[in-house]
N, C-alpha and C positions, 0 to 999 in steps of 0.2 A: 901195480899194487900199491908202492908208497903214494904215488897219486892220490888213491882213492882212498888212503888210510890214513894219511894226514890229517884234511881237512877234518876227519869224524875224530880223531885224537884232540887236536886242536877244541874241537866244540866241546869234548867229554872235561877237558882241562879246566875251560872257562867257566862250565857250571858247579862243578866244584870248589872253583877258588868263588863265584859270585855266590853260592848258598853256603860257606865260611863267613864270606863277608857278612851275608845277612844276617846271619842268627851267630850272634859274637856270643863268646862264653860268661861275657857281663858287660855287664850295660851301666854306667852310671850316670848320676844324677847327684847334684848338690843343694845343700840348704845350709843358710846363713841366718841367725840370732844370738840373741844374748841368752847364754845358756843359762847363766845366775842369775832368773829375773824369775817373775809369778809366772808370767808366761813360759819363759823359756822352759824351763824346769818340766814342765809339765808336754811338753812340745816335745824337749827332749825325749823322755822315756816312751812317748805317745810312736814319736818317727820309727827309734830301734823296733818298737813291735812289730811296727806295720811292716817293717823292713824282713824281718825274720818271719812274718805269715805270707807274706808275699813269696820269699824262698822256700819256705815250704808248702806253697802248692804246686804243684804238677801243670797244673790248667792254664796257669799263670807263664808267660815269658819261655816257654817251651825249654826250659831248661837251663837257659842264660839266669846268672846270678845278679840280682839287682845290690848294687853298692852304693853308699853313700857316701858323700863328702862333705863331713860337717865344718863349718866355722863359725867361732863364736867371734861376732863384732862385739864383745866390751860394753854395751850400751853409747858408742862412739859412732857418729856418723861417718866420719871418716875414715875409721877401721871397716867398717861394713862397705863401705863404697869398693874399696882395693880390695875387702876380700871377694866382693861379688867377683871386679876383675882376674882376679885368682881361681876362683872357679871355671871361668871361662877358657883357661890353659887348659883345664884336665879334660875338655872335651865331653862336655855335661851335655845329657839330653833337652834337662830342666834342672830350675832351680825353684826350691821351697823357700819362700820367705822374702822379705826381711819379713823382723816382727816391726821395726820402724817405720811410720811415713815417708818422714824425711829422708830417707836412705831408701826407700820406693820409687818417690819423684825421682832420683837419679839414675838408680841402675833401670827403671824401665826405659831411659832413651837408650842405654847399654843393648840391652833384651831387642828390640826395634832392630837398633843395627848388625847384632850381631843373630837376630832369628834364632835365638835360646828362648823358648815360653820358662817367665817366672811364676809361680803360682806363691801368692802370698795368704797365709791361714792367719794373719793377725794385721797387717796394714788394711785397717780400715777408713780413711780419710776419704770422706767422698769424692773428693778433686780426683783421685785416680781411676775416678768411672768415666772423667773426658776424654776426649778423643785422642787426647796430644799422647799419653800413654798407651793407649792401643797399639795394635792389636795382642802383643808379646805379654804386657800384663796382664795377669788374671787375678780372680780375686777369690779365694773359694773358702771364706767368709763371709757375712751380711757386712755388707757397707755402712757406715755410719746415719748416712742418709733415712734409711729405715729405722733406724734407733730414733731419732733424733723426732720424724716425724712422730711417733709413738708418746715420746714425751710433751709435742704439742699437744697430742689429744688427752695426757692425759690431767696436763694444764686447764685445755677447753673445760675437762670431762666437770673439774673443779670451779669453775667458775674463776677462775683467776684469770687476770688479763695482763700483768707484767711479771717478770722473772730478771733474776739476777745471776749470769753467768760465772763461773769460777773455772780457769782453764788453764792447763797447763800452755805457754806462749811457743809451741812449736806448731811443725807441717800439722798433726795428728789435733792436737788444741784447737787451732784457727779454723782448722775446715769443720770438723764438728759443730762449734758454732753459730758460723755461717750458718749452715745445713738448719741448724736449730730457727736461725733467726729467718731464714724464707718458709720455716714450715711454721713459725710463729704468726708471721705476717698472711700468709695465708689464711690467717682466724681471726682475723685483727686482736690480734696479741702481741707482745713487744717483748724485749729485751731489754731492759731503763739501764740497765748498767753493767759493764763487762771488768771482771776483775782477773786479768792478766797475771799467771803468778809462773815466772821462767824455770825452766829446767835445773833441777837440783838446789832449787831456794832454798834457806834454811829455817826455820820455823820462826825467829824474829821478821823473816822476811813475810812469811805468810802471815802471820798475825797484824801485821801494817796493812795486809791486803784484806783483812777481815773485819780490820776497826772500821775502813773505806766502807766498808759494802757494809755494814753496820750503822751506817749513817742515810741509806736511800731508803726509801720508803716501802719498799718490797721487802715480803716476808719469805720470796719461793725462790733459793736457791737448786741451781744447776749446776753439778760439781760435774767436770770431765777433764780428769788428767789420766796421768799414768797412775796402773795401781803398785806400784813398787813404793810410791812417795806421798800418795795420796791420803793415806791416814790419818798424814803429818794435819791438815786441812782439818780433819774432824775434831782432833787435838787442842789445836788452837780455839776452833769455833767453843768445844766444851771449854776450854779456859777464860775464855771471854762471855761464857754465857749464853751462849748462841744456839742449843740444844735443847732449849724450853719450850716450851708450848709459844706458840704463833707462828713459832719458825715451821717451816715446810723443806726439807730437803730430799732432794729427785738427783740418786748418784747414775751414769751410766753403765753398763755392764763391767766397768775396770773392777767394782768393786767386788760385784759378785767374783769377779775372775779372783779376786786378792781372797777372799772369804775360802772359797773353793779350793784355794790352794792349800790348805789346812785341813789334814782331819777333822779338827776340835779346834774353832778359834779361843783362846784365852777369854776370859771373860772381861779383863782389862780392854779386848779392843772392840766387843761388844757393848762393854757400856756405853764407849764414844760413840756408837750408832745406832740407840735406841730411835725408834722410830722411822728413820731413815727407807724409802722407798729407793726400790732398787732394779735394774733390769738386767734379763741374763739372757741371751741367745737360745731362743728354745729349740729344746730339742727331743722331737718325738720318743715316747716310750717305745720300746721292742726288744725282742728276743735276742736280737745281736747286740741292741747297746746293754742289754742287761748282762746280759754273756759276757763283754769287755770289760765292766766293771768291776764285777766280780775277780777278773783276772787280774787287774788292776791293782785292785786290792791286795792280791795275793804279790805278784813279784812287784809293787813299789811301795811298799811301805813307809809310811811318811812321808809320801808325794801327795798333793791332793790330784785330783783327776779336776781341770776346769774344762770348757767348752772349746776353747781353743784347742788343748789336747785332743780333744775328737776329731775337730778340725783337722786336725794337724796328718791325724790317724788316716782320716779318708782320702786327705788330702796325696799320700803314700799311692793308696792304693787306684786313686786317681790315675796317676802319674804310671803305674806300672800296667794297668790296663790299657793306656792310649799306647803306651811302646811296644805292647804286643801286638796289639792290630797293627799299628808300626809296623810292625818286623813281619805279620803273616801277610802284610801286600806287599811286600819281595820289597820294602823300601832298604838302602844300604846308608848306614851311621857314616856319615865322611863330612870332615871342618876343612876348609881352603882360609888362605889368607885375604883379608882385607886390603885389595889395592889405594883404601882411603888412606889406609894404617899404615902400609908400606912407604907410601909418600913424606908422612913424614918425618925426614930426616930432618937432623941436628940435635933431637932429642936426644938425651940417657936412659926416658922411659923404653922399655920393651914395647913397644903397641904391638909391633908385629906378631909377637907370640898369642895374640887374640886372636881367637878362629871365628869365622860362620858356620852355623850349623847349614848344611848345605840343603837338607831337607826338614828343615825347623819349620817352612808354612805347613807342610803335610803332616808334620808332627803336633804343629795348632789347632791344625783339624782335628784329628784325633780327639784331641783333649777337649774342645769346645761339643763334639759331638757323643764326650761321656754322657750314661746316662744307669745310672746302679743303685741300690741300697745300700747305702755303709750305716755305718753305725750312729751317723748324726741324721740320717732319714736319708731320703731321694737324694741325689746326686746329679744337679744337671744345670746347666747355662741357660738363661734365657736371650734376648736377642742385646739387651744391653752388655751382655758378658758378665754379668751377675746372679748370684745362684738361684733359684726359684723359691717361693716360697718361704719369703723373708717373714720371723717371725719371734718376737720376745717376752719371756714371762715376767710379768710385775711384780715384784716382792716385797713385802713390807720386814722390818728387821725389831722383832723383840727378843726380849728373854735371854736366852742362851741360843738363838737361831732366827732362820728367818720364816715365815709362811703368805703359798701364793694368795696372792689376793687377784688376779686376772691374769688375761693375755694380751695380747696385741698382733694384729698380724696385717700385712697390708688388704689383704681381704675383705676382713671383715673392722676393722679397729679395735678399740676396747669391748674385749668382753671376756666371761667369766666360762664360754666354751673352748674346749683345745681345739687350737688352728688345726690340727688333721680332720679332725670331723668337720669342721668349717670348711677346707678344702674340697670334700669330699661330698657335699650338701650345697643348695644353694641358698644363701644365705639372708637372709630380713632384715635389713641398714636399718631398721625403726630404731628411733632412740632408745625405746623397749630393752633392747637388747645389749647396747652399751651403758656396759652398768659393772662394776669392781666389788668386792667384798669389802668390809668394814677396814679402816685401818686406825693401827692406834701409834699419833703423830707422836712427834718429842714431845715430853709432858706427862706422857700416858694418858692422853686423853683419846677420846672418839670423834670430839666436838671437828667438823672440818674446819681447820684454822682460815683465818678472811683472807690471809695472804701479805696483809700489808700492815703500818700502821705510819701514822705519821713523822714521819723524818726524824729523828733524835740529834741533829747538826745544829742547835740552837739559832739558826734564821727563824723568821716570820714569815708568813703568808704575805705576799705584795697584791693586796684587793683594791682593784681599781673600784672608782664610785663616782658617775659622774656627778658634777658641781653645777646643777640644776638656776636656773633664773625665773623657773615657773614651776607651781604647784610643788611646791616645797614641803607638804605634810608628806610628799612620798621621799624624800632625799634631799637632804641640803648640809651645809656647812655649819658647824656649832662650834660651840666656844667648852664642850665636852672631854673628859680625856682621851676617846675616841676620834675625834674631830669633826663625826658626822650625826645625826639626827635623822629619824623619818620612819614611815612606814615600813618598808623595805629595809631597813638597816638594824629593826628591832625581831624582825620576823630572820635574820639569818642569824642574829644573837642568840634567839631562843632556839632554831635549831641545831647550832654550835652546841649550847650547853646540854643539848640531848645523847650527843655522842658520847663513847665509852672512854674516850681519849682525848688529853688534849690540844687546840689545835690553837698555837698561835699566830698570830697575825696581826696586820696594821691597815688603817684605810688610806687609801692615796686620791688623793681629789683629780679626775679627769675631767678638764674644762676650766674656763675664766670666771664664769659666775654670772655673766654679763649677757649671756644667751647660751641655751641651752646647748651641750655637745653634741659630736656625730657619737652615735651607737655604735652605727657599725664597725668605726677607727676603734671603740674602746674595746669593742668585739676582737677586734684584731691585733690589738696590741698583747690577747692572749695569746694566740696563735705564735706570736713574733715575741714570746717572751720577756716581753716588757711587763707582764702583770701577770701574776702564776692565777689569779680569777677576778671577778667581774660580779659588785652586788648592788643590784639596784633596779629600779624600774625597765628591766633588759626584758625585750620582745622576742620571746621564741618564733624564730620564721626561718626558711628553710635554706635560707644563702648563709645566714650565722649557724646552723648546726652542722654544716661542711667541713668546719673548720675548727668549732667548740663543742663542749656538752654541756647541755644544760642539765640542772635540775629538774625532777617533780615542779611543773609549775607551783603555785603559793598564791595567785590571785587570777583572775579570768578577764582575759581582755580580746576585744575582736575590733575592728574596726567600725563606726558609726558615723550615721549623718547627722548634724544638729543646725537647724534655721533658723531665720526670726519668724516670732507669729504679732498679729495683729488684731486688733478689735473689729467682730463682725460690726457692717455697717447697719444698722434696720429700717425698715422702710414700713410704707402703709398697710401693706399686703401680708405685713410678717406672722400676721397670726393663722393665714393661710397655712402656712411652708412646714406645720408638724408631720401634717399630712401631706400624700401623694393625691393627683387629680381621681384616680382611680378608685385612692380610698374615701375619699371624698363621696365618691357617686355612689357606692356600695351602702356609706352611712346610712346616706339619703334613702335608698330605695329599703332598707329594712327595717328605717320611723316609718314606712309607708307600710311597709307590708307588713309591723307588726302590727299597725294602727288599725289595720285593715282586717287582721285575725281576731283583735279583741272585739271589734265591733262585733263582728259576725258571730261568736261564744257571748259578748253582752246580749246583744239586739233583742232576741225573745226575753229577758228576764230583766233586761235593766229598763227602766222607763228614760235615763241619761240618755241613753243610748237611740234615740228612736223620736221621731219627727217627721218633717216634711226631708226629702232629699236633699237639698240645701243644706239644711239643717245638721241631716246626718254627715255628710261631704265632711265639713267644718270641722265637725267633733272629732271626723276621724284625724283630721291634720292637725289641729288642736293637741289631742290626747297622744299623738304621735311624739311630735318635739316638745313637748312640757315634762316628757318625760328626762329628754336630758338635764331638764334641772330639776327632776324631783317636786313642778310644782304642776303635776297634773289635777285636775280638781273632780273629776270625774269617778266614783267609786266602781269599784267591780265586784259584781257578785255572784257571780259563777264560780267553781269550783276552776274550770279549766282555765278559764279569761285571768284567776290570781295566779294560776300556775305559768300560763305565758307570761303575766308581768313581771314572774317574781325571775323569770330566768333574765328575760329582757332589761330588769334595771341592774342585773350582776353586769350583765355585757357594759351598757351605760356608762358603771362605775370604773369600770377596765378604761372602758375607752376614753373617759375625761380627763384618769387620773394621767395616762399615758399622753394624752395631748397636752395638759401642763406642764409635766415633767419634759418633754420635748422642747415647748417651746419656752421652758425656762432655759434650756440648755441652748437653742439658736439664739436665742437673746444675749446671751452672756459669751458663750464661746468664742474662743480666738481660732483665727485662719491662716494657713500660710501665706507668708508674704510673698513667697513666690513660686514657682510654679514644681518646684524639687519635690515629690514627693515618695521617694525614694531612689535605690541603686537604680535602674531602669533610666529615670528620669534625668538621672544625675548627669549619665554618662553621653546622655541624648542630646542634650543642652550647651549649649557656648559659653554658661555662663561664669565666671572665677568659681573657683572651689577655694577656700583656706586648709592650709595645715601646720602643725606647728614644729618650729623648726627642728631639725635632728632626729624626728619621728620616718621609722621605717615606711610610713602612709607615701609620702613622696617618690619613693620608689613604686613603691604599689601600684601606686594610681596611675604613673606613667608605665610600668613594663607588664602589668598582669589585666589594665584595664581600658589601657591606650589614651588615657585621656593625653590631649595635648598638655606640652611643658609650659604652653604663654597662657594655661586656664589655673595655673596653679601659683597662688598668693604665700608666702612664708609669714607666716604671725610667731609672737612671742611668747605674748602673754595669755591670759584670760579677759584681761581689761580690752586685747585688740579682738579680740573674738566676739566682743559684744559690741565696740565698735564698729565694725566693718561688717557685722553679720545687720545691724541696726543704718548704715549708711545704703546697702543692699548694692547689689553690680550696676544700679542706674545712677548714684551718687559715687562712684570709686569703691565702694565695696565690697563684701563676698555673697554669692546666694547661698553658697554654705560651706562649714567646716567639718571636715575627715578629719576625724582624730581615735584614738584608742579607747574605749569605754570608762573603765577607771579616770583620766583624763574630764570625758563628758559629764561624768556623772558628779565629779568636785564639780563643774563650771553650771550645772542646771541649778545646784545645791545654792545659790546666792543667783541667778539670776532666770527671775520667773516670765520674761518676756522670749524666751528661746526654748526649742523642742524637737526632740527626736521626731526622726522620719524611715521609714522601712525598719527591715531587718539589719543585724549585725551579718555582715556578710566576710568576714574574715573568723575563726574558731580559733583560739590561741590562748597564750595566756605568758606573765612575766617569769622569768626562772632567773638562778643564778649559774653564772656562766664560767667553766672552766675547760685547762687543756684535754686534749681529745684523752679517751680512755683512763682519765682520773678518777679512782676510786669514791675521793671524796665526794665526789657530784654526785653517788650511788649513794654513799651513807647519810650525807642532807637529803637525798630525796623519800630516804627512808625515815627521818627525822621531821621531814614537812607533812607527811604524812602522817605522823605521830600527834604533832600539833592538830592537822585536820580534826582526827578524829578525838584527841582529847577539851576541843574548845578553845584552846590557849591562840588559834589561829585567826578568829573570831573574835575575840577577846582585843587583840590588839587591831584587826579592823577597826570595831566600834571605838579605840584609842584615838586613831587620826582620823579615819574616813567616813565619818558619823555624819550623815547629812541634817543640818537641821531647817533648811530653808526650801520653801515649794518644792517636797517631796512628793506630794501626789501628782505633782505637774510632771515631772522629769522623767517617767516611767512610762507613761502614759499620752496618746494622742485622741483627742475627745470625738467621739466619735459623733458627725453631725448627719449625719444621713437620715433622711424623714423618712416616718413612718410607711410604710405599706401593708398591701392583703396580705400578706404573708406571717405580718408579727401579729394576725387575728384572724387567720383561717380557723384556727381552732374553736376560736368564741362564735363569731357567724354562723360555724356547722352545727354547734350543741345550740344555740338560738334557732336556727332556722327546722332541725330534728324535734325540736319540742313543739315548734309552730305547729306543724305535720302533723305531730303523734295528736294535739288539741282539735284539729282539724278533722283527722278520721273520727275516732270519739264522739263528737260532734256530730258529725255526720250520720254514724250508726242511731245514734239514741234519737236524728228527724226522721230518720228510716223506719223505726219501728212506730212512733209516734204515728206516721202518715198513715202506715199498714193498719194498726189500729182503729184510725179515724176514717180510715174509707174502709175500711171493711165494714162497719157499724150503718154507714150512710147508703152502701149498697144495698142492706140488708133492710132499712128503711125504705128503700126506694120499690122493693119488691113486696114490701108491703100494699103500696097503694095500688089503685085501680088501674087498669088497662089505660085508659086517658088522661090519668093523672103523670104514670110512668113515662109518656110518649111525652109531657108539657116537661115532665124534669129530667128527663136526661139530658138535654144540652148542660144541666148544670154540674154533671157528673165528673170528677176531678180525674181525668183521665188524659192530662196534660202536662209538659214542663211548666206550660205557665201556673196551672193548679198548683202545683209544687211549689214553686218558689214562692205565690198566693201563702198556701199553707205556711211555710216557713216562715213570713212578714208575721206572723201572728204572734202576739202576746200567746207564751210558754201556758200561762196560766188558764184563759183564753179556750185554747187548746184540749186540754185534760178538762175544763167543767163540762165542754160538750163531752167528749167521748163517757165521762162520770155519769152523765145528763142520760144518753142514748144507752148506757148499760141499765141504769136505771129504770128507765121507761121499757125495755126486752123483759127485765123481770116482772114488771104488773101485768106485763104481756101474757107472759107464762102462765103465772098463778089465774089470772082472770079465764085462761082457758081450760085449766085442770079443772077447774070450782064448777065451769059447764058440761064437761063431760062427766064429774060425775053425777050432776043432779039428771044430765038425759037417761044415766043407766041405773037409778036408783026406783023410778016406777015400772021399770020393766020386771 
């Protein structure tokens, strides 16, 4: 019987003491901050609650009392470090906090080794989302990361493209930042300048860091310190003036938190932040958080309730729901020692009394696989160990308070819908949609400040200008206060003085004088900060905008061909050549066949017109070509025969005048000297090309057009352009010069023996050149466009670049191409349509005529005797040949017979009537 009673005692023993073990009568958990701080304060009272609603539920921890173990680090890194250690004796499940970064980086390698999960509700420094702190740290807070991107967009949203940072110089400072500055770059946006101000500086000290950032050219500050000290910042800025209209300030959520921690902020620390935009951790409306607040209210009076406090709250009950799952999968609470720790000796530290949690990864799970409602909305990890649904409200700050003007959420970015509906819908990226309410900046204005202005450090502008040796109306060296002169140098003058501010500056000569500079070096001495811009005959092309910004172009330049021409040579045959052979033979044959229509509309009516065949032949060839000179002698008098001459001598006149003006124009015209007559051509050929030195053409022509490097000549001047373009590639010369338009069009202006050829086959134009994302280059280019459109742009062209020498030449290539059918189908067709329409006419009025005439002669013919009838019908017109007979005849001729035979039918008549009635007058 003990046998078999043993064993079953033994087993009853063990699950008694292992389901003691399991479900201990409390369970704690520790949390470390500064109690005395904006956060803490509010952190504090937030925890006690959570602690005491957690004990008072039933559902919760099965009856185990959750305790806490508070330490306040001081605001001291180092007190926080040892007390995190501290904690780790009492045998904590977890710990809440730090609220510090810098005391985060630490105790998370702590956490790691000793498998304690800290969960921190206010270290938000993005570096602690890398891997080196995982897995034991958590964060159940939005990361700074998310803040930071928000305020790039809401930079973009403004059109601002630099910002000036101001941060407090620790772990939480530096990584924000950061954070800021790859989500700035990501928009090509910048950071121009970082104003470092250390932990617990005193307001002399800040105010040295504000005169600094007072002097860059950025108007959009970035404030991100602690909010415990950070006021101190706004302080200063209002003492120095810094709170005015152009200024832009973007504070991070510290400030909302420092605002929130107040009932009623004094009105003293609102006026230091009128206008001021602000972000605040949002957090969805609901029945629980309004429920809380309410309570809030009620037992902490004079506490403000900030975001973090929420945090802080769920953060409680985070912790006490993973320990209960905990505790219902039979897991058992047991710390063993560290044999790393035990090892070693010689120290006085205690290490040894540091435990491992010995079921801390099972107790991570828990915690990473929360998933609840509290009181700051949804509750749950995503796979980076971050909380879901990261999301911040923008607030603008007047008055005595502040009002939203948007959201932000990684979802959706800026906009003016709450991130839960966002959430919850899916959502339309159109820029439509990112869009913020009105805000009214320092100032009290609405206007959106530009962001910038120019520097107040008393330097100058360092503008480079190259020191030209050719065509010098665009840029050159003067004996000026300035020291330069030119077209270019009066056109950034005048859009300098457009601007609302002013912008000093000095010009710096780039080059010897002696031949003209590389561009692309002056180009790049921007880049390389040797020269903060760049004014002057500068090529926008697309290897210099890599690296600068240009302006709005100010003048239009492409690249162009320019040749020498030469005197047509003439010869015997030249008065040939207006005309093509084609047109030639057309002439010919419609003198012929109009000569050939008026005959046949004269012939019956004109006695001119009509003879022996010979005779007629002659006339017609005659009256054909006399008409090209208007000395035909032949009258016409026909109605239709003046209507064909009168269309025929219009044609005539067409065609003479255009044969003289033709061959005035062969006669005179110059030819290309060689065989270039455009891009095509240019590229096809072996023969030199020029261009002039320092001109981005060089490059051109070798990398975008392949021409060889041994076809391309460097010239100087204008004087070698007409040399070498006049000696031609069979004497050591060039068959033509690539150069820039502006360029061609001085060098056509004085010399009338040279001429364009093709098209401009480059699109471009000169700008002024500065470093990348320089504001300035936006406001000249708003100011060149000012000039455009008010004439003043114009105005100084026609000051330098006013051509006054063979200006019709230089535009223009004469066009020698002879005449053909085609520049007088239209005349031919209404000549030859009029021939036609004369000819039918014609035609009807011998038709009826001959019907007429032989119906009369028929009618005769049936009069006469049986013998007579049979001797005349051979003469009976009843033939083409009668016809054409008939048609030979005098018109007039014609009509006295058929008058004659009407005539003679009516004595006919009458003589018959007069017999019939005398035969029935005796009857």
């Amino acid at each position: 019987m003990d046998f078999i009673l043993s064993p079953f005692l033994l087993s009853l023993l063990s699950t008694l003491v292992i389901s003691s073990m399991a479900q201990p009568s409390t369970v704690k958990i520790g949390a470390f901050f500064t109690v005395n701080s904006t956060i803490g304060r509010s952190a504090k009272s937030a925890i006690e609650m959570a602690v005491a609603d957690v004990n008072a539920d039933p559902r919760v921890l099965n009856g185990s009392r959750l305790d806490v173990i508070l330490q306040d680090t001081n605001c001291s890194g180092f007190l926080g470090t040892i007390e995190a250690l501290q904690l780790t004796e009492n045998e904590v499940l977890s710990i809440l906090g730090p609220q510090s970064s810098g005391i985060a980086h630490i105790i998370a390698n702590v956490a790691n080794e000793l498998k304690v999960p800290i969960l921190s509700f206010a270290a938000t420094d993005p570096t602690l989302s890398s891997l080196q702190y995982r897995p034991f740290f958590l964060r159940t807070t939005q990361s700074d990361q998310f803040q930071m991107r928000a305020i790039a967009d809401i930079i973009s949203y403004y059109g601002w493209r630099e910002v000036v940072s101001i941060f407090t110089d620790d772990d939480y400072g530096r990584g924000g930042i950061i954070s800021l500055g790859d989500a700035l770059n990501g928009q090509r946006m910048k950071i121009s300048y970082k104003a470092a101000i250390p932990p617990g500086a005193n307001r002399e000290r800040i105010s040295d860091s504000l005169v600094q950032v007072n002097l860059v050219e950025s108007r959009v500050y970035v404030v991100h310190v602690n909010p415990d000290s950070g006021l101190e910042i706004f302080r200063a800025a209002k003492n120095l003036g810094m709170m005015g209209s152009r200024y832009v300030w973007i504070a991070t959520d510290w400030l909302a938190s420092f605002l929130d921690s107040y009932s009623q902020p004094s009105s003293e620390i609102m006026d230091l932040i009128q206008g001021v935009l602000v972000l605040r951790q949002h957090v969805p409306d609901s029945r629980l958080k309004k429920s809380f607040v309410s309570r809030w209210n009620k037992e902490n009076a004079g506490i403000g309730l900030t975001t973090y406090g929420l945090y802080a709250y769920d953060t409680v009950w985070l912790t006490a729901y993973a320990i209960d799952r905990f505790l219902k999968e039979g897991n058992i609470i047991s710390f063993s020692s560290d044999s790393k720790l035990n090892n070693a000796t010689g120290s006085t530290i205690q290490l040894s009394s540091l435990k491992v949690f010995d079921s801390g990864e099972k107790m991570l799970k828990q915690i990473l696989n929360s998933n609840f409602t509290g009181v700051t909305g949804d509750v749950q990890f995503g796979q980076d160990q971050n909380l879901i649904h990261p999301a911040y409200e923008i607030l603008n700050i007047g008055g005595t308070g502040s009002r939203q003007i948007g959201f932000w959420s990684d979802h959706s970015g800026i906009s003016v819908t709450v991130p839960k509906t966002v959430y919850n819908r899916t959502f339309n990226s159109s820029n439509s949609n990112h869009k913020l309410y009105i805000v009214i900046w320092p100032g009290q204005t609405t206007a959106t400040p530009k962001g910038w202005v120019f520097p107040n450090n008393g330097e100058s502008l360092r503008i480079g200008v190259p020191y030209r040796a050719s065509y010098k109306e665009f840029v050159t060296k003067d004996n000026s206060p300035t020291g330069v002169q030119g077209y270019c140098i009066d056109v950034f003058q005048a859009a300098v003085n457009l601007l609302p501010y002013p912008v000093p500056y000095k010009f710096i000569l780039f080059g010897n004088g002696k031949e003209n500079p590389n561009y692309s070096e002056l180009v790049q001495n921007i880049a390389n900060h040797v020269f903060d811009a760049a004014v002057g005959d500068i090529s926008i092309v697309t290897s210099r905008t890599r690296i600068v910004d240009f302006t709005q172009p100010y003048i239009e330049s492409g690249l162009t061909i320019v040749v020498a021409m030469k005197e047509r040579e003439s010869n015997a045959w030249a008065f040939l050549k207006p005309f093509t052979v084609e047109m030639w033979a057309l002439m010919g044959l419609f003198f012929l066949f109009v000569g050939a229509v008026v005959w046949i509309l004269e012939h019956r009516t004109n006695h001119e017109f009509r003879g022996p065949p010979r005779k007629q032949f002659i006339t017609i060839c005659w009256f054909s070509f006399s008409t090209m000179f208007f000395a035909h002698r032949e009258n016409t008098v026909s109605t239709l025969g003046r209507f064909v001459l009168l269309v025929w001598l219009f044609v005539v006149l067409i065609l003479t005048q255009s044969y003289t003006a033709s061959l005035t124009s062969l006669l005179t015209v110059q030819q290309l000297s060689t065989g270039i007559q455009g891009l095509d051509s240019l590229i096809s050929s072996n023969e030199p090309i020029g261009y002039q030195v320092g001109s981005f053409a060089r490059n051109y022509l070798i990398e975008e057009l392949d021409i060889a490097e041994s076809r391309l000549v460097q010239l100087d001047t204008p004087q070698d352009y007409a040399r070498m373009l006049q000696l031609g590639p069979k004497k050591g010369g060039v068959a033509a010069v690539v150069d820039e338009l502006p360029y061609i069009e001085s060098f056509l202006s004085d010399n009338c023996k040279f001429q364009t050829v093709g098209q401009e086959f480059t699109k471009g134009g000169w700008g002024f050149a500065f470093p990348r994302d320089s504001p300035l280059a936006m406001d000249l280019s708003t100011a060149i466009l000012t000039l455009s459109e008010n004439g003043d742009l114009q105005r100084i062209h026609e000051k330098w670049l006013t051509r006054t020498h063979c200006d019709s030449q230089a535009d223009t290539v004469v066009d020698a191409n002879r005449l053909s059918i085609g520049s007088f189908a239209g005349l031919f067709l209404i000549c030859g349509i009029s021939c036609l329409i004369a000819l039918v006419i014609f035609f009807l009025r011998i038709l009826c005529q001959y019907s007429k005439y032989n119906t009369h002669v028929e009618k005769a013919d049936m009069e006469l005797p049986d013998m007579d009838r049979s001797v005349k019908r051979p003469a009976r017109m009843t033939s083409i040949k009668d016809l054409l007979s008939f048609v030979d005849k005098k018109e007039a001729e014609i009509k006295s017979i058929i008058k004659r035979k009407s005539s003679d039918k009516d004595k006919s008549h009458r003589t018959d009537r007069s017999s019939e009635g005398e035969s029935v007058s005796p009857a």
